[in-house]
Residue, then its C-alpha position, 0 to 999 in steps of 0.5 A: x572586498x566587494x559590496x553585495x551589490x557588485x557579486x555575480x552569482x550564478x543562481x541569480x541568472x534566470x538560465x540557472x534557475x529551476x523553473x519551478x522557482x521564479x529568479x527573485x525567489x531563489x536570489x532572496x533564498x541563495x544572495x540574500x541575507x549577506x551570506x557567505x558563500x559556504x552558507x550559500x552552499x549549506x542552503x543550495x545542499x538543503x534545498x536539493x535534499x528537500x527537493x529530492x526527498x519530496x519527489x521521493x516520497x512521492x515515487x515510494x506513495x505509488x501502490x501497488x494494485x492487488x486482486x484476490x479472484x477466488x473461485x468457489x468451484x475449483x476452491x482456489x485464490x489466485x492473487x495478482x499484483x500489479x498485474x502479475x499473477x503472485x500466489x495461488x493457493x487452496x482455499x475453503x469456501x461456504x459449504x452448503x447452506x451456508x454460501x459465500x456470496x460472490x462479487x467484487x468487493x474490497x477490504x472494510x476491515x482488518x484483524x491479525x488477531x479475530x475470534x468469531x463472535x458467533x461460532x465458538x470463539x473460533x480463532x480467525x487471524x489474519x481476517x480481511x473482512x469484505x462484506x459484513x460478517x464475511x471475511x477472508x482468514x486463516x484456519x487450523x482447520x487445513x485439512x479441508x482446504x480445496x473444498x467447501x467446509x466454512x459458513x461462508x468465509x473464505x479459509x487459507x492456510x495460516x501461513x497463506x493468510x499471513x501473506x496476503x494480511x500484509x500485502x493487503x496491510x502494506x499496499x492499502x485497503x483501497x488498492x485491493x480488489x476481491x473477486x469472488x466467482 
């Protein structure tokens, strides 16, 4: 049998090594440590899986990019993700005196489960609150959806608001985007 020195291994040639790697590296990582060659490879495997799973990982972090554009006239959402148009759906806004501020904002805080401290323990779930006290949120209250009933939330059906609660939840607060005109 030959000694160490004498074995050729391929992966010690610079033209096979991966760029990222300096020769020396992977020589001392595949050649070295008098290994066998079923161990070389067991180590060759487990490098490419790792590399494999890191540049995943990275691919599979890339969010999506959500805007939620709410219309206080028309008493619509429209939801788009990644540029393309999702969901549109009746919502309530402010009625009067009680008006849902507009401009752009983005989620601060989520609740699947809120009760307004200050109008009755009135149940609010899937809740995204936006600016301050205001959020967005499902109601039982169905009936009045399309026009303006609440005191300045922005209502959906139950069901809507669930939806939105976990794309907002999968793709990250920071990726969203709410609109209120």
């Amino acid at each position: 049998m030959a000694d160490a020195e004498q074995i050729e291994c391929r992966h010690c040639d610079p033209r096979f090594v991966r760029r990222s790697f300096t020769p020396a590296a992977v020589a001392t990582i595949i050649c070295g440590f008098g290994l066998g060659l079923v161990m070389r490879r067991f180590i060759v495997a487990a490098l490419s899986a790792a590399l494999s799973l890191a540049f995943a990982s990275a691919a599979t972090r890339a969010q999506a990019e959500i805007r939620v554009e709410v219309s206080r006239v028309s008493q619509t959402m429209d939801v788009i993700v990644d540029g393309e148009h999702a969901y549109t759906w009746r919502v309530s806004t402010g009625r009067s005196g009680w008006a849902t501020p507009p401009g752009t904002f983005h989620p601060q805080f989520m609740a699947a489960r809120w009760f307004s401290r200050v109008f009755n323990n009135a149940p609010m779930p899937h809740s995204i609150f936006y600016s301050g006290p205001f959020a967005i949120h499902g109601t039982v209250d169905v009936a009045r959806l399309g026009r303006p009933a609440s005191h300045g939330c922005i209502r959906l059906a139950p069901a809507n608001a669930a939806v939105l609660f976990e794309l907002v939840q999968k793709q990250g607060m920071r990726n969203t985007t709410i609109v209120v005109q």
